[in-house]
N, CA, C and O atoms as CSV, one atom per row, in Angstrom:
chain,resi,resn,atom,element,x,y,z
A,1,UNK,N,N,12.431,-4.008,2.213
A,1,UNK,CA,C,12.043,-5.219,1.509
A,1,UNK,C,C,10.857,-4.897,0.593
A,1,UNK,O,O,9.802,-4.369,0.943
A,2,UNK,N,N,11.145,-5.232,-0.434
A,2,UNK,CA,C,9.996,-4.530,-1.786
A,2,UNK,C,C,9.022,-5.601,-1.228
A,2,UNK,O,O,9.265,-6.652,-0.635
A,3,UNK,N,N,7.612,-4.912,-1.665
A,3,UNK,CA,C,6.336,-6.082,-1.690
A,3,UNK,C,C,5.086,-5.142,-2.167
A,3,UNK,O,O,4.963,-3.969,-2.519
A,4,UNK,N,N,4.323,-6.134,-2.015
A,4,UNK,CA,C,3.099,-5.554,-2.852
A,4,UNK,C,C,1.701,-5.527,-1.889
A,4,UNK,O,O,1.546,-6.330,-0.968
A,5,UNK,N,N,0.804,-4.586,-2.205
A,5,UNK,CA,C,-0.461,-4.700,-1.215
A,5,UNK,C,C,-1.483,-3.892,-2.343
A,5,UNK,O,O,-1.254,-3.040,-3.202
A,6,UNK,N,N,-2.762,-4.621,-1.882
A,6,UNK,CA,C,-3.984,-4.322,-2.662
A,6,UNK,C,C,-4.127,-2.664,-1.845
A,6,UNK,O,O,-3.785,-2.339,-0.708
A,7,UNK,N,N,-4.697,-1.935,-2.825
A,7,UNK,CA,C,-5.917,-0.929,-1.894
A,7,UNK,C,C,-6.791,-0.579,-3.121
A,7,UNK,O,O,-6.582,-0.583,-4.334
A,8,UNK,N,N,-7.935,-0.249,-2.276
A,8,UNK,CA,C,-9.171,-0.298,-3.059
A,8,UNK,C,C,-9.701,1.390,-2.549
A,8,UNK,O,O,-9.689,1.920,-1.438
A,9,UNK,N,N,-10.040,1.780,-3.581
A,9,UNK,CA,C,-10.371,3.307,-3.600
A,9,UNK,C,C,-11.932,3.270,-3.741
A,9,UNK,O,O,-12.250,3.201,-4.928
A,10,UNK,N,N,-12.930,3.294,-2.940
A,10,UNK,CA,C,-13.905,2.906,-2.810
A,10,UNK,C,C,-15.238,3.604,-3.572
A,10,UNK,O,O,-14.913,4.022,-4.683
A,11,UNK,N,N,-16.142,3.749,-3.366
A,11,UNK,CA,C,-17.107,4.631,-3.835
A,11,UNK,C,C,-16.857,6.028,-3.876
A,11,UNK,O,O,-16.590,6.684,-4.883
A,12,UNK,N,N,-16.994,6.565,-2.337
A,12,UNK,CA,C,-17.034,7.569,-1.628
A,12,UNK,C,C,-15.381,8.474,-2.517
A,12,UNK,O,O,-15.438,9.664,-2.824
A,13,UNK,N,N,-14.498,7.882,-2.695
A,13,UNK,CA,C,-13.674,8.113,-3.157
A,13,UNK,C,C,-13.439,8.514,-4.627
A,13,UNK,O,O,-12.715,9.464,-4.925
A,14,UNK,N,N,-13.993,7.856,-5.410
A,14,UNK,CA,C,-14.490,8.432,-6.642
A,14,UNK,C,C,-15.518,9.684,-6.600
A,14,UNK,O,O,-15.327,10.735,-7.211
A,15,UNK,N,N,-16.346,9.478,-5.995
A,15,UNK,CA,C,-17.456,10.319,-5.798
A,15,UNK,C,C,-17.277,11.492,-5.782
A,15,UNK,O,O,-18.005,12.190,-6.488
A,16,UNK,N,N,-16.177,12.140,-4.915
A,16,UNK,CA,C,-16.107,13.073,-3.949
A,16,UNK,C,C,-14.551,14.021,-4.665
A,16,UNK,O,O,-13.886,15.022,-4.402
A,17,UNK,N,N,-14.602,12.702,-5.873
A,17,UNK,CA,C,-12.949,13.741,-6.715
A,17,UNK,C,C,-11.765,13.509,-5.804
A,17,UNK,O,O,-11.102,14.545,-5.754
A,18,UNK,N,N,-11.369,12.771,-5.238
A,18,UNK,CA,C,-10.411,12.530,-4.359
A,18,UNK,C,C,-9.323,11.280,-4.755
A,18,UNK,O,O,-8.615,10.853,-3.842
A,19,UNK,N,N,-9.210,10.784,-5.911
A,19,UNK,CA,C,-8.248,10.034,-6.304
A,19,UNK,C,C,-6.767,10.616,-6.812
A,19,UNK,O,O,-5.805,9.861,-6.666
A,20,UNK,N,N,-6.613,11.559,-7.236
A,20,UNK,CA,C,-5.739,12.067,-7.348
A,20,UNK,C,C,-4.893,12.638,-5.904
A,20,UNK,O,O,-3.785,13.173,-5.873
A,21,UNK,N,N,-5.452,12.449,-5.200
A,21,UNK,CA,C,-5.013,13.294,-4.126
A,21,UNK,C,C,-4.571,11.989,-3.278
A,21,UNK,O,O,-3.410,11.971,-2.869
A,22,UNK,N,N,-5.352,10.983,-3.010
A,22,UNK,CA,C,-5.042,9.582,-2.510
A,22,UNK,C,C,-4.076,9.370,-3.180
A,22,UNK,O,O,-3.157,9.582,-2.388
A,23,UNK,N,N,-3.503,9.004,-4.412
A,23,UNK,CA,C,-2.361,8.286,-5.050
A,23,UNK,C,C,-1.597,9.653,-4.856
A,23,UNK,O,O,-0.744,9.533,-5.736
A,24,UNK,N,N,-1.482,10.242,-4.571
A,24,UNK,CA,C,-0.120,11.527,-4.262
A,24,UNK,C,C,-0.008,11.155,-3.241
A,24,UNK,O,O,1.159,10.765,-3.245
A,25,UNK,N,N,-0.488,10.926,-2.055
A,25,UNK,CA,C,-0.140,10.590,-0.996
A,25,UNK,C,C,0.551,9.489,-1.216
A,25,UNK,O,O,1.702,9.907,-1.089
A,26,UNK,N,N,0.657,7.980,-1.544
A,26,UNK,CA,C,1.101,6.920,-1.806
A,26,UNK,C,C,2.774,7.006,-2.836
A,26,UNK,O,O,3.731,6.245,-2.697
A,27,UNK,N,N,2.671,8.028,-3.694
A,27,UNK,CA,C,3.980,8.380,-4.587
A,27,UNK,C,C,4.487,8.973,-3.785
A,27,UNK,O,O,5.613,8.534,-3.550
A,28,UNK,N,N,4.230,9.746,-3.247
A,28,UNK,CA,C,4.772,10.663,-2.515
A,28,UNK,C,C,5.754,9.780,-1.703
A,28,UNK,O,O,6.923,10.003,-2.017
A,29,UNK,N,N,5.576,8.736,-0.638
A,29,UNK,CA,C,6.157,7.997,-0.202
A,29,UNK,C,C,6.679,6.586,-1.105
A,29,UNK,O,O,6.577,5.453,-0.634
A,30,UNK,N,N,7.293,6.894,-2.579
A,30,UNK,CA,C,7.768,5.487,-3.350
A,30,UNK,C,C,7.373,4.941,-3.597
A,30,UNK,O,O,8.112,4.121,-4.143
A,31,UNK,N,N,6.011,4.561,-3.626
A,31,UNK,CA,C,5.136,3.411,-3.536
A,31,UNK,C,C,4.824,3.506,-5.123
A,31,UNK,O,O,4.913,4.633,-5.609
A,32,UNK,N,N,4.562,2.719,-5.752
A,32,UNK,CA,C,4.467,2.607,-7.387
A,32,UNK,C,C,2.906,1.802,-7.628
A,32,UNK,O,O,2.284,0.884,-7.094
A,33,UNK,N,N,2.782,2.422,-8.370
A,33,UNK,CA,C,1.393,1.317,-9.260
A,33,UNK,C,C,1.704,0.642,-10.041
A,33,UNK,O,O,2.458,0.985,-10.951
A,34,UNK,N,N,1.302,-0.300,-9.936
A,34,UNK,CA,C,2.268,-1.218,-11.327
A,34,UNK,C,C,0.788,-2.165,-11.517
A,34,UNK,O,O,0.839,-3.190,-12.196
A,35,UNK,N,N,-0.504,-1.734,-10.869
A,35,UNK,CA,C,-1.524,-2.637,-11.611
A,35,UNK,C,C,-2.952,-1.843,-10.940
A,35,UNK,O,O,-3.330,-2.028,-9.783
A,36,UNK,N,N,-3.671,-0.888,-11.983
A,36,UNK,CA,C,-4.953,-0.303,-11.878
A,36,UNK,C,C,-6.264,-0.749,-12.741
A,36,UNK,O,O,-6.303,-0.849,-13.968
A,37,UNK,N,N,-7.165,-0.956,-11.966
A,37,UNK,CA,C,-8.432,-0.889,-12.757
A,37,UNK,C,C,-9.314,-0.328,-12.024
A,37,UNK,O,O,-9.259,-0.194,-10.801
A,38,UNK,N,N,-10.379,0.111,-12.933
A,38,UNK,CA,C,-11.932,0.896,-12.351
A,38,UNK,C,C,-13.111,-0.533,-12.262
A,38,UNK,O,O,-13.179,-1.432,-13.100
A,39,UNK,N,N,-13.827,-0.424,-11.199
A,39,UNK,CA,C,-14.926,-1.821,-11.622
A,39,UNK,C,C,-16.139,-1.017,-10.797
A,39,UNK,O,O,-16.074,0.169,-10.473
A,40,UNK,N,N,-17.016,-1.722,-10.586
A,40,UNK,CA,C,-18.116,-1.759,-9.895
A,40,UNK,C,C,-17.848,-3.407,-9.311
A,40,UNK,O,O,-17.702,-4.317,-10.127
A,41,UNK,N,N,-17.797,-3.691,-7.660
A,41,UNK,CA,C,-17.779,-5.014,-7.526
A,41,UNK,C,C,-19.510,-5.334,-7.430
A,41,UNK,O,O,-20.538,-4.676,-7.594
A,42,UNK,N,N,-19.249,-6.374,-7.161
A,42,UNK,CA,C,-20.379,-7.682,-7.356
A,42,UNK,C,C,-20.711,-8.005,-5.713
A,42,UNK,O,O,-19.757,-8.034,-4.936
A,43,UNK,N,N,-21.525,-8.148,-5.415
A,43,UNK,CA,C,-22.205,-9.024,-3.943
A,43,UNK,C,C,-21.565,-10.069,-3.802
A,43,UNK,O,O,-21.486,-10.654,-2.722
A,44,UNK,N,N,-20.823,-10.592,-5.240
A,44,UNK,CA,C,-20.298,-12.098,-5.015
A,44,UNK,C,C,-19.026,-12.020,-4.745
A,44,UNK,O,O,-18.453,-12.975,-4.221
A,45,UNK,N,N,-18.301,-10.738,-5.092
A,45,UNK,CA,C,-16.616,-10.269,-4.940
A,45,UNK,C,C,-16.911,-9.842,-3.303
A,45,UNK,O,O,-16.625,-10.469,-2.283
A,46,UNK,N,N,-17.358,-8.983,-3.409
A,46,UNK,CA,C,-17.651,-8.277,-1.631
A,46,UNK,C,C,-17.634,-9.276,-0.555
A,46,UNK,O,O,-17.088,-9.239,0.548
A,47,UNK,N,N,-18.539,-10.409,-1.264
A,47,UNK,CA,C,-19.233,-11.639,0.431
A,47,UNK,C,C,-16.969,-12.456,0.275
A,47,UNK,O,O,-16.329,-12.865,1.244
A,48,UNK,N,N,-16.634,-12.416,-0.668
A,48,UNK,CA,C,-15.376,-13.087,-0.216
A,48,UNK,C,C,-14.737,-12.359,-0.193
A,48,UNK,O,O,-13.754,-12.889,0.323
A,49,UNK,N,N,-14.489,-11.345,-0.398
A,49,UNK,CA,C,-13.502,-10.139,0.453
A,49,UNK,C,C,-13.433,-9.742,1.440
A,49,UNK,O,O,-12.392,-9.399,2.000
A,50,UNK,N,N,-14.987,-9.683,2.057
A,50,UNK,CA,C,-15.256,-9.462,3.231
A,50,UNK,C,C,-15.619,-10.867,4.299
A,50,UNK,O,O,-16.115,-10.613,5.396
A,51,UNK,N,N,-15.433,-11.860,4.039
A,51,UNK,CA,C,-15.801,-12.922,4.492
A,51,UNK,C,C,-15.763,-13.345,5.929
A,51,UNK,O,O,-16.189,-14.350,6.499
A,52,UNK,N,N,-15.098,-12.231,6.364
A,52,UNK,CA,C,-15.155,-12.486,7.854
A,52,UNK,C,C,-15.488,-11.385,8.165
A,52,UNK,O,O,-15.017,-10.923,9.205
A,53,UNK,N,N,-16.380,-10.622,7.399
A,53,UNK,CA,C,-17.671,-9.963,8.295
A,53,UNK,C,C,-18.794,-9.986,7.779
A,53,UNK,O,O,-19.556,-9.020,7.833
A,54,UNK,N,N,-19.083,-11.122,7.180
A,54,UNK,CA,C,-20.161,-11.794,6.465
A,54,UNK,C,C,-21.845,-11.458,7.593
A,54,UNK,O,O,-23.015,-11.075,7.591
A,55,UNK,N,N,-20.618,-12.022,8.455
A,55,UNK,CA,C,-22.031,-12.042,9.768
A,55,UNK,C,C,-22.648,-10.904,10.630
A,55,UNK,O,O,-23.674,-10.801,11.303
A,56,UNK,N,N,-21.860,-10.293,10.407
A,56,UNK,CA,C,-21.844,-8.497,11.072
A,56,UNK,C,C,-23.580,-7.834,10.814
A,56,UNK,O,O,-24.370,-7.932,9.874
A,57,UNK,N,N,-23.633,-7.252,11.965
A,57,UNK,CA,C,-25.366,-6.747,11.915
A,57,UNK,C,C,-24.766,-5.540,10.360
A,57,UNK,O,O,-25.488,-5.373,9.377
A,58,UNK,N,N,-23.827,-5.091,10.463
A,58,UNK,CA,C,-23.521,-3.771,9.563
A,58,UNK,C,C,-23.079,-4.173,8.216
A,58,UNK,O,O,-22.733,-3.199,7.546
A,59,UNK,N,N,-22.972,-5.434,7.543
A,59,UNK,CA,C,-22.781,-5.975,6.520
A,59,UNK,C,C,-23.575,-5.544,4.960
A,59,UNK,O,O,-22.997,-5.223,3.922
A,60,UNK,N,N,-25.079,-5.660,5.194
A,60,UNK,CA,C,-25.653,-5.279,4.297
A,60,UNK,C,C,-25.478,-3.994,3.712
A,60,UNK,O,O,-25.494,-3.752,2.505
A,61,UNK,N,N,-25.238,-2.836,5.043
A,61,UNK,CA,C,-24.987,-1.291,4.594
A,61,UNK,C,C,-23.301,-1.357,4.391
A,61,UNK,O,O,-22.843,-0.530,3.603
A,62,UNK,N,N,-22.227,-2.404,5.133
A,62,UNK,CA,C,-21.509,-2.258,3.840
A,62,UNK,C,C,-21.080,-2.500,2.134
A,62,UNK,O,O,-20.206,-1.959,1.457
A,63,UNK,N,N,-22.061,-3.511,1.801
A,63,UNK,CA,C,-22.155,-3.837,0.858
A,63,UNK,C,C,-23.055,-3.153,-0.274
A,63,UNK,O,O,-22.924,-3.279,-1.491
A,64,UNK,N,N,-23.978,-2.418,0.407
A,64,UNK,CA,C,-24.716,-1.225,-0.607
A,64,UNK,C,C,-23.729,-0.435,-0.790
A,64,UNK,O,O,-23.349,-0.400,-1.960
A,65,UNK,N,N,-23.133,0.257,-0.022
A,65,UNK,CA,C,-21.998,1.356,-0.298
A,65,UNK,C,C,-21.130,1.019,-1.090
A,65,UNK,O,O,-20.639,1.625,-2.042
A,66,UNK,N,N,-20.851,-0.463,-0.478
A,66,UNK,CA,C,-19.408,-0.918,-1.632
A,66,UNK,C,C,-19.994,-1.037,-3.460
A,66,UNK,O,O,-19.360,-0.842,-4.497
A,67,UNK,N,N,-21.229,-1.378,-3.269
A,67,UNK,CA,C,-22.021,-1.568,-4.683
A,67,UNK,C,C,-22.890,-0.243,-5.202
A,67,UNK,O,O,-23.724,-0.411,-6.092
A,68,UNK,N,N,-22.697,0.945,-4.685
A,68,UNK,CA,C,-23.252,2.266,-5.342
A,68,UNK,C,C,-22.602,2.742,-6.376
A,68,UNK,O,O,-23.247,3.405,-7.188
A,69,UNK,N,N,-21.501,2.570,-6.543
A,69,UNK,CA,C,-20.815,2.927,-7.732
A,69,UNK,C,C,-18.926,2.491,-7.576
A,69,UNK,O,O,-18.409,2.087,-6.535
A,70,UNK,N,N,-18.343,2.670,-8.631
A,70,UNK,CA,C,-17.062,1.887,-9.285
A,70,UNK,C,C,-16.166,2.524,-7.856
A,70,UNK,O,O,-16.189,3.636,-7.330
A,71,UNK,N,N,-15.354,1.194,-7.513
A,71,UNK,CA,C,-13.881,1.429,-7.409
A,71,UNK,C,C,-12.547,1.679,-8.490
A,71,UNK,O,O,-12.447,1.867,-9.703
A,72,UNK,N,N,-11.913,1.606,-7.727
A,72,UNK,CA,C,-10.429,1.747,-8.484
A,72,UNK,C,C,-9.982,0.850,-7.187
A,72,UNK,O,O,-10.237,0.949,-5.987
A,73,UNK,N,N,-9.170,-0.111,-7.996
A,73,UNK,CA,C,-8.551,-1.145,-7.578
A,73,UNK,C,C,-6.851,-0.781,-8.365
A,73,UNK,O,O,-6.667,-0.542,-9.558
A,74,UNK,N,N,-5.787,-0.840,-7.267
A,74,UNK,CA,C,-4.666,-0.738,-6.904
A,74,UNK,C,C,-3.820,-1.654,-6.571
A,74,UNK,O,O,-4.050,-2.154,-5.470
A,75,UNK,N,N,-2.673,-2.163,-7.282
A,75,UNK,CA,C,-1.543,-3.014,-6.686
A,75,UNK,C,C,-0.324,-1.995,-6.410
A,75,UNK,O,O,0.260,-1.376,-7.300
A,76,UNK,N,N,-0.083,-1.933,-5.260
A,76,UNK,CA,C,1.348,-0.706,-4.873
A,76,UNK,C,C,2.215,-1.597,-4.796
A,76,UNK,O,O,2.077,-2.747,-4.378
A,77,UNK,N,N,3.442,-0.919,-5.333
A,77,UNK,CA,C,4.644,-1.433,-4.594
A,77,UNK,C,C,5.768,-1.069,-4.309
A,77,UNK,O,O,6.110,-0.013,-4.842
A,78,UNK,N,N,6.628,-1.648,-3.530
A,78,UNK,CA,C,7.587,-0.971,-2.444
A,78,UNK,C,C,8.185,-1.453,-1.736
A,78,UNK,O,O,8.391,-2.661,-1.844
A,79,UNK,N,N,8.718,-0.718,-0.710
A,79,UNK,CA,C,9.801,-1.326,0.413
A,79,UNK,C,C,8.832,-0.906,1.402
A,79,UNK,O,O,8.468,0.233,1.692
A,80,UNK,N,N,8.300,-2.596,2.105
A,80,UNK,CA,C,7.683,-2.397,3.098
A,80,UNK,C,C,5.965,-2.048,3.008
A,80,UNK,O,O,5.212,-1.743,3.934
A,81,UNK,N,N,5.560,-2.266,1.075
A,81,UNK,CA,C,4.533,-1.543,1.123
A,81,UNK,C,C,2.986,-2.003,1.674
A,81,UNK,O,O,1.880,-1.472,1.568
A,82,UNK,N,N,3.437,-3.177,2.272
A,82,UNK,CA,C,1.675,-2.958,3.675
A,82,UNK,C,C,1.803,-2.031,4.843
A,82,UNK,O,O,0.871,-1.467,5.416
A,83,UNK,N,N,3.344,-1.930,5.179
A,83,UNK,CA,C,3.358,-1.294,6.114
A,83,UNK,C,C,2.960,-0.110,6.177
A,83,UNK,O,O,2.165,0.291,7.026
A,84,UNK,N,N,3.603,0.768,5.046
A,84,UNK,CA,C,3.596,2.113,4.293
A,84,UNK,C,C,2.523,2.221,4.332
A,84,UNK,O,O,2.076,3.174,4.970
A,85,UNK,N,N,1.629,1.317,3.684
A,85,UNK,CA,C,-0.143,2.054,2.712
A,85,UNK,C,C,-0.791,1.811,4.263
A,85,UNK,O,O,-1.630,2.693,4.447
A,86,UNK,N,N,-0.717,1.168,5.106
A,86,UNK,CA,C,-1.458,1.168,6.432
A,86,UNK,C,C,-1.337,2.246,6.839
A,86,UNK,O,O,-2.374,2.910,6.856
A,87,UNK,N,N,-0.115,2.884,7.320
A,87,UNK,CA,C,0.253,4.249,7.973
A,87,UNK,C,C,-0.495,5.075,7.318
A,87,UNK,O,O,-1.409,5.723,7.828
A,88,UNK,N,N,-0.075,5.119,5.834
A,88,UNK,CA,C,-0.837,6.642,4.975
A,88,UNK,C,C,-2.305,6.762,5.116
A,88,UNK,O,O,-2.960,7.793,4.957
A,89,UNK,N,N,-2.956,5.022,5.585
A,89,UNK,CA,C,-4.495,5.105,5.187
A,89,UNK,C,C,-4.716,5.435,6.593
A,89,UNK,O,O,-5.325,6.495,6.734
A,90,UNK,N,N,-4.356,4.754,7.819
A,90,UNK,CA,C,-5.075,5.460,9.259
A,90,UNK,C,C,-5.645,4.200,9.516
A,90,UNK,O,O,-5.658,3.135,8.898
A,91,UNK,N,N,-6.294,4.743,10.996
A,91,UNK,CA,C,-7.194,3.271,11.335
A,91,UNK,C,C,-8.550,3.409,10.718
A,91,UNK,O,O,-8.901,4.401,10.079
A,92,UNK,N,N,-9.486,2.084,11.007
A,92,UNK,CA,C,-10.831,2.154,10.010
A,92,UNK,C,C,-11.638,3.482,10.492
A,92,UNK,O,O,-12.116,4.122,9.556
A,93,UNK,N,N,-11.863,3.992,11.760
A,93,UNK,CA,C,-12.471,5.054,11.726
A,93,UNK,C,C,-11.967,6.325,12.017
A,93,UNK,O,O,-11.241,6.720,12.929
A,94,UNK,N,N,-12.575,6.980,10.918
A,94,UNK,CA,C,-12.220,8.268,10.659
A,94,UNK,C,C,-11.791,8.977,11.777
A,94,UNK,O,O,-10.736,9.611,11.813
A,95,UNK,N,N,-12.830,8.851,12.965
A,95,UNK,CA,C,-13.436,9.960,14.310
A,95,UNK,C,C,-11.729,9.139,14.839
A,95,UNK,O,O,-10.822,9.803,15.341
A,96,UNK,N,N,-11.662,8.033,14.645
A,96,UNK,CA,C,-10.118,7.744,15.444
A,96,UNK,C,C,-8.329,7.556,15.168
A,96,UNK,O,O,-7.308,7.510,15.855
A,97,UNK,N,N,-8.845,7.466,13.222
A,97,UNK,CA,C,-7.368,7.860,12.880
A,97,UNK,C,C,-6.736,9.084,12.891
A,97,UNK,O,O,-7.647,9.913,12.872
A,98,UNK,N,N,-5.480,9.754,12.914
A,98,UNK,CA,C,-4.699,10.302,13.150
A,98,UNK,C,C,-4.564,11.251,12.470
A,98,UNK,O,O,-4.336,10.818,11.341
A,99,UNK,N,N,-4.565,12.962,12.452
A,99,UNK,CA,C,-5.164,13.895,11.290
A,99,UNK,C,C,-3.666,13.237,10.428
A,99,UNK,O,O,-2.908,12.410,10.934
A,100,UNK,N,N,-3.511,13.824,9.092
A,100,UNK,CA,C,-1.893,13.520,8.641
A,100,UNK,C,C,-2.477,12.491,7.880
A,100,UNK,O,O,-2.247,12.657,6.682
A,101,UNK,N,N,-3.301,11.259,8.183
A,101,UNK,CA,C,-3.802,10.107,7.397
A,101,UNK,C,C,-4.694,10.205,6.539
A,101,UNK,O,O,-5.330,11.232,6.777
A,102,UNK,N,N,-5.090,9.674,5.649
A,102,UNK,CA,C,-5.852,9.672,4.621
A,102,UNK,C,C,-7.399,10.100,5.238
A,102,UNK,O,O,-8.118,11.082,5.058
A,103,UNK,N,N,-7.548,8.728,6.142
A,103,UNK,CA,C,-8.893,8.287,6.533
A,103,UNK,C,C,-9.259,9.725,7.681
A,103,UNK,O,O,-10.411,10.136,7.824
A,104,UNK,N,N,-8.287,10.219,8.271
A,104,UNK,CA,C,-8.077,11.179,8.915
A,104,UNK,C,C,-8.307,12.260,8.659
A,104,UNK,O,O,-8.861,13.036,9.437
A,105,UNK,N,N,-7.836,12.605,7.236
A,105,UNK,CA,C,-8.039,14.005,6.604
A,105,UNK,C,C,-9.418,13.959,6.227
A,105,UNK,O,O,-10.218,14.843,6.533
A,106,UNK,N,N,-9.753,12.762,5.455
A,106,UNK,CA,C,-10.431,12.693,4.386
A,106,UNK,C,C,-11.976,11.970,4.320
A,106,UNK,O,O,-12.808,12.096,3.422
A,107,UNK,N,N,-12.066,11.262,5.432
A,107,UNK,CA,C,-12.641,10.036,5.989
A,107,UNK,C,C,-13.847,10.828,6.790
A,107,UNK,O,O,-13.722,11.626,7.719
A,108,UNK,N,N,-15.211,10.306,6.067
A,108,UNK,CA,C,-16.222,10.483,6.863
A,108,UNK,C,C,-17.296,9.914,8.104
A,108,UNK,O,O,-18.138,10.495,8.788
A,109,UNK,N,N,-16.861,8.577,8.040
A,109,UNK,CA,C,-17.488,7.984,9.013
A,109,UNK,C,C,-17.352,6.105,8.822
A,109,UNK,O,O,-17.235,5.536,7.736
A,110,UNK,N,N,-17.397,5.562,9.904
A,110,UNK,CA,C,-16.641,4.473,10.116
A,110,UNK,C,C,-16.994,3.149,8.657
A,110,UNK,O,O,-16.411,2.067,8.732
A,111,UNK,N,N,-17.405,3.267,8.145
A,111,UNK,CA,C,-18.200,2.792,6.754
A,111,UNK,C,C,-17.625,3.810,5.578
A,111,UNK,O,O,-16.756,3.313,4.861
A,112,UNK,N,N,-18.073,5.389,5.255
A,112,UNK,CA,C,-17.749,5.379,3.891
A,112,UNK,C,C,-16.061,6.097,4.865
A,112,UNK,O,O,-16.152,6.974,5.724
A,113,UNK,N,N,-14.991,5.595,4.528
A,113,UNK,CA,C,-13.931,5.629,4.678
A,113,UNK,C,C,-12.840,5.812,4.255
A,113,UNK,O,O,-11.751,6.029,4.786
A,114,UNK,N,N,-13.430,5.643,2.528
A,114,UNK,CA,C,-12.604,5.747,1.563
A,114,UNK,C,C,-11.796,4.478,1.086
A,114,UNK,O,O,-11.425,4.476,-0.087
A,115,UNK,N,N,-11.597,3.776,1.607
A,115,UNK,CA,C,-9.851,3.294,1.370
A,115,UNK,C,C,-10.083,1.495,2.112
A,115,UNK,O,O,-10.305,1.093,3.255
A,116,UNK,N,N,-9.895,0.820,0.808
A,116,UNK,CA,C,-9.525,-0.597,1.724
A,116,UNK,C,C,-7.736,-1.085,1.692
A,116,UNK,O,O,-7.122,-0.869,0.647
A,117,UNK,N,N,-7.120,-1.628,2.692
A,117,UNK,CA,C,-5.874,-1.257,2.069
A,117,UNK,C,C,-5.528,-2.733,2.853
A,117,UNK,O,O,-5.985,-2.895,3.985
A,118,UNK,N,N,-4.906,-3.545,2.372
A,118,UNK,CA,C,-4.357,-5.041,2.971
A,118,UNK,C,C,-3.976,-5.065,4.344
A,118,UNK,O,O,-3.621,-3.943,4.704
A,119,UNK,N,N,-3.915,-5.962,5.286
A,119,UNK,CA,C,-3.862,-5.614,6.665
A,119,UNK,C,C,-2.374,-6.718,6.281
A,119,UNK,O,O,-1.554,-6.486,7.169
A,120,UNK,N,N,-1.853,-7.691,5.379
A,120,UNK,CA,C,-0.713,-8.063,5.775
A,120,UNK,C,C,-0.023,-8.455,4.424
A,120,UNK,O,O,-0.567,-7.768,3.559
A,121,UNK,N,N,1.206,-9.485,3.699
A,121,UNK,CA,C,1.464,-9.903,3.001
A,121,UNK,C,C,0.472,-10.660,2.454
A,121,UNK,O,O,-0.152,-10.346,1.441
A,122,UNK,N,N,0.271,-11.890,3.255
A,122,UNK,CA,C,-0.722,-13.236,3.275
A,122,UNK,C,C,-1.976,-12.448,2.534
A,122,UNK,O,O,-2.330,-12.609,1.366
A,123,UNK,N,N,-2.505,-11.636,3.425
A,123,UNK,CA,C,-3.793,-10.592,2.509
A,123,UNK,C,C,-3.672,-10.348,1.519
A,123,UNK,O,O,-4.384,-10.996,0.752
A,124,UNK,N,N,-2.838,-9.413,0.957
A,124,UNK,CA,C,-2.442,-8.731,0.156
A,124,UNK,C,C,-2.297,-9.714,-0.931
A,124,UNK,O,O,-3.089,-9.702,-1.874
A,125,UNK,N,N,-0.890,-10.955,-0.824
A,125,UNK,CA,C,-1.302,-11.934,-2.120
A,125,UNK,C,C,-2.439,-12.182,-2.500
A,125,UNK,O,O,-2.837,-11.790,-3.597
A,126,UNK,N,N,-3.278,-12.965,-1.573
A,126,UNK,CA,C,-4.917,-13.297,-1.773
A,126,UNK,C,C,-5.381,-12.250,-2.279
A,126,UNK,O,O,-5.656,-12.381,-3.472
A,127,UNK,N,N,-5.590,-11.205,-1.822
A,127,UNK,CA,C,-6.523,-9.980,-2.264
A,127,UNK,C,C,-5.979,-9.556,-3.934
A,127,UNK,O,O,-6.840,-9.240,-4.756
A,128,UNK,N,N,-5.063,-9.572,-4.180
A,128,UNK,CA,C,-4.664,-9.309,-5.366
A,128,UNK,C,C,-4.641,-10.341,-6.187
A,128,UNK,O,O,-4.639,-9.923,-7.344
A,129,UNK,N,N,-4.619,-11.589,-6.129
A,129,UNK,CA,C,-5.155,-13.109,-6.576
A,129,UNK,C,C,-6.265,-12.563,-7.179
A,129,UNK,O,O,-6.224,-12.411,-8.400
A,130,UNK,N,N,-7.608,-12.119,-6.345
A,130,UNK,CA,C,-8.908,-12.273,-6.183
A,130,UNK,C,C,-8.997,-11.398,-7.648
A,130,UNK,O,O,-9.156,-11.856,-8.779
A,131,UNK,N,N,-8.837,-9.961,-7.219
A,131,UNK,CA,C,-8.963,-9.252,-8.233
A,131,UNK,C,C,-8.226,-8.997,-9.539
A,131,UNK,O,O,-8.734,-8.637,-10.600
A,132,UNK,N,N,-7.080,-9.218,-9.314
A,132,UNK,CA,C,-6.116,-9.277,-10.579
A,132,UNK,C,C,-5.830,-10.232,-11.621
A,132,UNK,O,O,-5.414,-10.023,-12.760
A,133,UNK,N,N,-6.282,-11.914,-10.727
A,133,UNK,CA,C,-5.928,-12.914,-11.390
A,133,UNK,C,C,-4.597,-13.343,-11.277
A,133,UNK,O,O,-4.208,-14.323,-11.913
C-alpha cells in the first residue's frame, strides 16, 4: 500500500557528510523522494513537533541540537513507507538499535541520532502538513 512519511535528516547528519549515504539506504529499498528541502528550524517549529516532549527535563538540549544548524526535510514514498523508513532508521537509541540500521550504524547517542522519521500515517500527514504546507 503506497504512502508517505516525513523524515528529517537532522544536524548531526549534515554535519558529519552522511546524507548521501542515508537516502541510499531509503532508495535502496523503493522508497522515492518526491518532496526535499534544507532549513534551519525555529524554537517555534520544534515546540510543535515535539509537543509531547515539551515537558521533558531533556527538551532544551534537544532543541539546541535541533537549532545548531540546517536539516533536510524529506517526504518518502512507497509501499508501506512508515513501516519501511522505521525499520531502516532503528530505535531512538543508538546503544539499542540494531547494527544493519541507520541509527545503528551511524547513530551517536540517544539525542544526536541523526534521523526523525514518522512513527505512523496520522503523523506523517500532520508532520508533512507542518512542514510542506
Amino acid at each position: 500500500m503506497a504512502e508517505q512519511t516525513l523524515v528529517i535528516i537532522k544536524p548531526d547528519g549534515l554535519s558529519r557528510r552522511l546524507v548521501g549515504r542515508i537516502i541510499q539506504r531509503f532508495e535502496d529499498k523503493q522508497l522515492q523522494i518526491s518532496s526535499i528541502k534544507k532549513e534551519t528550524l525555529t524554537q517555534t517549529q520544534l515546540r510543535e513537533h515535539y509537543h509531547q516532549l515539551v515537558e521533558q527535563p531533556f527538551f532544551p538540549r534537544l532543541v539546541s541540537y535541533m537549532t545548531e544548524g540546517p536539516v533536510l526535510l524529506l517526504v518518502l514514498k512507497g509501499d508501506n513507507a512508515v513501516l519501511q523508513t522505521r525499520k531502516i532508521v532503528g530505535a531512538t537509541d543508538p546503544m539499542e538499535a540494531e547494527m544493519g540500521t541507520l541509527r545503528g550504524d551511524l547513530g551517536m547517542d540517544k539525542t544526536r541520532n541523526l534521523i526523525h522519521a514518522s512513527d505512523s500515517v496520522d503523523s506523517a500527514a500532520e508532520e508533512i502538513t507542518r512542514f510542506f504546507g
